[in-house]
N, C-alpha and C positions, 0 to 999 in steps of 0.2 A: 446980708442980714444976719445980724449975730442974734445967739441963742444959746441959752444952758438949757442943760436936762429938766430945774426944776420951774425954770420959767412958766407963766403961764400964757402967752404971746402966741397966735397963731402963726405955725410953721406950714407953709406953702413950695414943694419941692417940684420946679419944673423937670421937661425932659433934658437931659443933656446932649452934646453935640454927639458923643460918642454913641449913643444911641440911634440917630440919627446917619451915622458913619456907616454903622456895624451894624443896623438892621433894615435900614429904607433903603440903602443903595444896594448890598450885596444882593437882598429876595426881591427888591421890586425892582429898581431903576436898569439892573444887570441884565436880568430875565425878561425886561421889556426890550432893551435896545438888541438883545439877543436875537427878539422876534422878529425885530424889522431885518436884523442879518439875514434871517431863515427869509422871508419872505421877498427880501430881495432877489436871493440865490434860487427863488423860486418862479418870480416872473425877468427876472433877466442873467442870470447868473450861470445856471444851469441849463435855461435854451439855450445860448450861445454856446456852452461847451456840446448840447446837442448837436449843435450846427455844425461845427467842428468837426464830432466827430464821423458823421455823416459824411461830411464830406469828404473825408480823409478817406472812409472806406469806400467815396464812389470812383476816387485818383487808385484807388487802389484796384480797384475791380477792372478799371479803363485802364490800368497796366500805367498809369502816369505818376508814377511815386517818384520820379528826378524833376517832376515838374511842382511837385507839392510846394518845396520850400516858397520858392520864387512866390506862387499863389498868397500861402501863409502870410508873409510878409507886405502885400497889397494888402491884407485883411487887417494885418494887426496880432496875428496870431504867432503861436511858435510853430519854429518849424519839426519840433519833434512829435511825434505821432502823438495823436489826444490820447488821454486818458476813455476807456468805458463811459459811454453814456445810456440813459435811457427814460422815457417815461418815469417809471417809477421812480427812478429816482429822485426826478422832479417833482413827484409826487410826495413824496417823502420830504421834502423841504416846506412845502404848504402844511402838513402835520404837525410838523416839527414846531412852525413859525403859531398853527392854534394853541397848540399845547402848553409852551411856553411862554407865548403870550398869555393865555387864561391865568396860567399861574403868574404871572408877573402883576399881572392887571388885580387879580386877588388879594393878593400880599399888598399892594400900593395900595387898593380902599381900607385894607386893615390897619396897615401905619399910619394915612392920615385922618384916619377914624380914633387913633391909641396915642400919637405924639401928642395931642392939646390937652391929654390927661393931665392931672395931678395928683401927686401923693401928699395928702393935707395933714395935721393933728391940731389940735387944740388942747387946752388943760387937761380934760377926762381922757379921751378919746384921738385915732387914728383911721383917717379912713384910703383905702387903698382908690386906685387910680377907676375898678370897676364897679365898684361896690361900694356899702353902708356902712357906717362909723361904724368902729367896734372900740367898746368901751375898753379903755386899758386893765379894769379890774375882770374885764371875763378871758383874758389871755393865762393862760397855765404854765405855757411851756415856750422858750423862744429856743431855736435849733441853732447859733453860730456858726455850726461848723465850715458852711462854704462862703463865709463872710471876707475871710484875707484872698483867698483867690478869686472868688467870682463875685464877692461884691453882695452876696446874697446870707437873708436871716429869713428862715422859717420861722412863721407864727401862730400857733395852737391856738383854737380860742374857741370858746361855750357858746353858742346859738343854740337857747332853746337847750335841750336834751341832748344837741346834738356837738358833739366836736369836730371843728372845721379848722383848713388851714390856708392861710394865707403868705407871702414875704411880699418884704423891704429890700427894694433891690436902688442899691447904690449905684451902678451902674447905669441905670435907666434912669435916674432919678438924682438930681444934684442937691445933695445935701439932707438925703434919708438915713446920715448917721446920726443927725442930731433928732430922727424922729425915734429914731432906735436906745439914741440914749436917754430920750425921753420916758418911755416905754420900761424902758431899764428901771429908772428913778421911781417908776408908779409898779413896781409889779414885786412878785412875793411867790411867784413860783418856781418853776422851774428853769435854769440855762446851761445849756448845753453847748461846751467852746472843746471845742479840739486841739486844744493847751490845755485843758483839766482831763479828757479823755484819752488812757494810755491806751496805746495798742497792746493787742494781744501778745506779743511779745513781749513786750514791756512789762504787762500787768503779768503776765506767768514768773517772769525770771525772778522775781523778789520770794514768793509762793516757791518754786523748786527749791532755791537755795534755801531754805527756814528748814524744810522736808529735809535736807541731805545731810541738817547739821543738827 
């Protein structure tokens, strides 16, 4: 859907993939398949290696450690000594598997609770994915600065008495630069881009050299 700044055409920005890539899979879908790992290692994983090791120390006790391999190998097992085992540790696996699952399972109702959002505008007005239009004329101030690398603009705006803040995230959002540019076209305050803001280095050396001459 094409669009200028000063058009007045409803702009409708879904989620994008990468959104979808880089936040529903890595906190939810990871952290869930995580849990069935944990909870595997915990109803069959982990007893068998208890079984093992039990065993090993009972060839051991009975003085039959030349007869271990041969055993081992009818099982399925290795023939080199098990590792430590124990209850808790199994125990420790069923933990593991609530823990991480809760958090998995959390993160999964939040993303698909947040991906069917939308970031909208119209002629006047911009409204974010959770929230109520905000008119373009009570915006003061828009922040650019983490716009080239992260894809993000901070935006100031008058509620009431009160100053609040909002962003347009391009990343999350395909094609919130033409609500930005929107925004841009309708506004009279202030923008703040990190190509007009020197650093402090920068802004001193001009100031010393004046002083020294």
């Amino acid at each position: 859907m094409s669009d200028t700044p000063s058009s007045s055409s409803d702009i409708t920005c879904h989620a994008t993939k990468w959104y979808l890539w880089r936040r529903v899979v890595p906190f939810a879908i990871l952290p869930l398949l995580l849990s069935v790992y944990f909870f595997y290692d915990w109803k069959v994983g982990y007893p068998d290696k208890l079984k093992q090791y039990e065993t090993f120390q009972r060839y051991k006790a009975e003085n039959k450690i030349e007869e271990w391999p041969k055993f081992a190998a009818s099982q399925g097992w290795s023939s080199q000594e098990p590792e430590k085992m124990d209850q808790r540790k199994i125990d420790e696996q069923f933990h593991w598997g609530v823990g991480v699952g809760i958090l998995g399972a959390v993160c999964l109702i939040y993303y698909l609770l947040s991906y069917p959002k939308k970031l909208t505008a119209d002629a006047t007005s911009f409204t974010p994915p959770w929230g109520r239009a905000i008119p373009f004329a009570s915006v003061h101030r828009i922040d650019k600065r983490p716009w080239k690398l992260k894809g993000l603009a901070k935006i100031y705006y008058k509620n009431s008495e009160t100053t609040k803040k909002t962003v347009i995230d391009d990343l999350r959002f395909a094609g919130a630069d033409k609500i930005l540019a929107r925004l841009e076209a309708n506004f009279s305050g202030e923008i703040v881009d990190h190509e007009e803001v020197p650093s402090e280095t920068t802004a001193e050396a001009p100031a010393t050299k004046e002083e020294s001459s």
